[in-house]
C-alpha positions as CSV (number, residue, x, y, z in Angstrom):
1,X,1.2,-6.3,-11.2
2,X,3.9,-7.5,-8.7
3,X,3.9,-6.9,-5.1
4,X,7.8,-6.4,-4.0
5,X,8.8,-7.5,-0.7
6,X,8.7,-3.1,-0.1
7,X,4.9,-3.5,-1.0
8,X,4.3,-6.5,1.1
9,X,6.3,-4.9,4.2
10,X,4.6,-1.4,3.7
11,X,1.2,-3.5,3.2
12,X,2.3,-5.0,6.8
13,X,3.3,-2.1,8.3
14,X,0.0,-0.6,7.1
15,X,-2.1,-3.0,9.0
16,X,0.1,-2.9,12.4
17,X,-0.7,0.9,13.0
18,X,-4.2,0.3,11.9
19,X,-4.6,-2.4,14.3
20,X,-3.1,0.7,16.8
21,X,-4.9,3.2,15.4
22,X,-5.9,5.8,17.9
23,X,-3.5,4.3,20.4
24,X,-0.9,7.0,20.0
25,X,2.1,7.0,17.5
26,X,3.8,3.7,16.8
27,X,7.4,3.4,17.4
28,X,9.8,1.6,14.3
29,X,10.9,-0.8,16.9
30,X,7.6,-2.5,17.7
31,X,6.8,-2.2,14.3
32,X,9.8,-3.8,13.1
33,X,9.8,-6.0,15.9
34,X,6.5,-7.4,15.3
35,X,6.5,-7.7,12.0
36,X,9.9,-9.0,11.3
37,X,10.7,-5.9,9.1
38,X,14.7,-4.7,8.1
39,X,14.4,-1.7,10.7
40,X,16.5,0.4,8.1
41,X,14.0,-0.7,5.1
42,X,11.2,0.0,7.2
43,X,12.2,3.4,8.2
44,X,12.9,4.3,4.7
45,X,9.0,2.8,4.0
46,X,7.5,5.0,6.6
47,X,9.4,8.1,5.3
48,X,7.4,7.5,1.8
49,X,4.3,6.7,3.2
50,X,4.4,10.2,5.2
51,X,5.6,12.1,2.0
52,X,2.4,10.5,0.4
53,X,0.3,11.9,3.1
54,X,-0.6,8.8,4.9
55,X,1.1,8.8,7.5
56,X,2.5,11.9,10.3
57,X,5.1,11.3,13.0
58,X,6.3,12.5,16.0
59,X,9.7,13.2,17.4
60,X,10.4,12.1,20.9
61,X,9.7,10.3,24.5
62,X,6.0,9.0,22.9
63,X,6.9,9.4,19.5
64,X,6.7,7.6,16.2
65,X,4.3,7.4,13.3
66,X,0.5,7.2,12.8
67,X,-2.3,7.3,10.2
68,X,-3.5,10.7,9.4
69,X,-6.9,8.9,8.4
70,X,-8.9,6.4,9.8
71,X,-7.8,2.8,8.1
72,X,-11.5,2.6,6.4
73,X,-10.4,5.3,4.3
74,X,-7.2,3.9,3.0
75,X,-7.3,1.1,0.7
76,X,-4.7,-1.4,-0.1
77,X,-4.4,0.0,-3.5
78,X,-3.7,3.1,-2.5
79,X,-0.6,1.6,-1.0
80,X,0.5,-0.6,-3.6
81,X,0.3,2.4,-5.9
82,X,2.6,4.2,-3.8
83,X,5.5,1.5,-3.3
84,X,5.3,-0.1,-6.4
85,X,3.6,1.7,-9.3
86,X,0.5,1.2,-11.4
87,X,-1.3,-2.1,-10.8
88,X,-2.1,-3.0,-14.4
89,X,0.0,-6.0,-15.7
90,X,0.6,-4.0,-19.1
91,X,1.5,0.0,-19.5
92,X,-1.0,0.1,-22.2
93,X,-3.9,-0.9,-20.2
94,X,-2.8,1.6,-16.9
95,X,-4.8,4.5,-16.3
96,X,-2.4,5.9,-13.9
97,X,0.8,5.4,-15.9
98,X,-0.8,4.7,-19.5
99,X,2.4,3.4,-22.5
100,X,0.7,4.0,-25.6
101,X,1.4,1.1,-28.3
102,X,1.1,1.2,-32.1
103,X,-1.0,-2.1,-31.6
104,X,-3.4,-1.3,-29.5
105,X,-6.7,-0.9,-31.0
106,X,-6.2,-5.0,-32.0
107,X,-4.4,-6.4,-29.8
108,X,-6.2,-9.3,-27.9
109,X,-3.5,-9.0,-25.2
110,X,-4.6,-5.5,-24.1
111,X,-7.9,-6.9,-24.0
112,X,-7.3,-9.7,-21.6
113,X,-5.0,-7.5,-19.5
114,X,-7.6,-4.9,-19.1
115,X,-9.5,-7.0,-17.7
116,X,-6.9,-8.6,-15.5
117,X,-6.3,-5.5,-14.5
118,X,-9.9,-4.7,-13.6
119,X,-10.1,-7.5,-11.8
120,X,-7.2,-6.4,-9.7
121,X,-8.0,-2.9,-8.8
122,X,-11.8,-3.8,-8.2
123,X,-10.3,-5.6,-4.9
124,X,-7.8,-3.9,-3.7
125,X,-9.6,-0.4,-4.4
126,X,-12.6,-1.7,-2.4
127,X,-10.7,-3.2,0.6
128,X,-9.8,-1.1,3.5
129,X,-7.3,-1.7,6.2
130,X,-10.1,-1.9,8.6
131,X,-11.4,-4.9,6.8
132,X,-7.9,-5.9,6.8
133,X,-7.9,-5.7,10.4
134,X,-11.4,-7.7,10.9
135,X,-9.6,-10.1,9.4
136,X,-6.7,-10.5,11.4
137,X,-6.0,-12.9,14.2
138,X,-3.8,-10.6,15.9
């Protein structure tokens, strides 16, 4: 698993309206602003985060996007998963995007990786963005 500068921005943007959650819709212009996210990059994040079903938005004086759930019910590997695909190192050891391979009953590769991969999505499926935020210094 690799986190793309797309992951890392939607991960950021992610914990700016989480930080403002229940403060009205966020405009891409503070978020941007604040975060030092492309404006054009981030809009096109936002867009996929709403198609996902994260996210809603608001057109408008007052407008702009928000979480559709509370940030202790989104986890950061929800996110990932959305911007950049299956968090196991290896296709053969994914369970959301699983590459079969003519080796892999012995393979001491797929072994390891499953349990890199394990590792991995015991963390980020068991942290929220409002332990995110209890984090921050912000």
């Amino acid at each position: 698993m690799r986190i793309s500068k797309k992951g890392e921005y939607a991960l950021r943007a992610m914990i700016y309206l989480s930080l403002n959650y229940e403060k009205g819709p966020a405009q891409i212009y503070d978020i941007s602003e604040r975060e030092k996210i492309p404006k054009k990059f981030l809009e096109q994040i936002l867009l996929g985060l709403k198609k996902a079903g994260l996210l809603q938005s608001k057109r408008g004086i007052g407008g702009g996007y928000s979480l559709i759930k509370p940030p202790k019910a989104i986890t950061l590997a929800q996110i990932i998963r959305i911007i950049d695909g299956p968090l196991a190192p290896l296709g053969c050891v994914s369970q959301w995007a699983h590459i079969s391979c003519p080796e892999e009953r012995n393979c001491g590769l797929k072994q390891v990786m499953l349990e890199v991969r394990n590792a991995i999505a015991q963390v980020l499926e068991n942290v929220t963005f409002d332990d995110v935020c209890k984090r921050s210094q912000r």
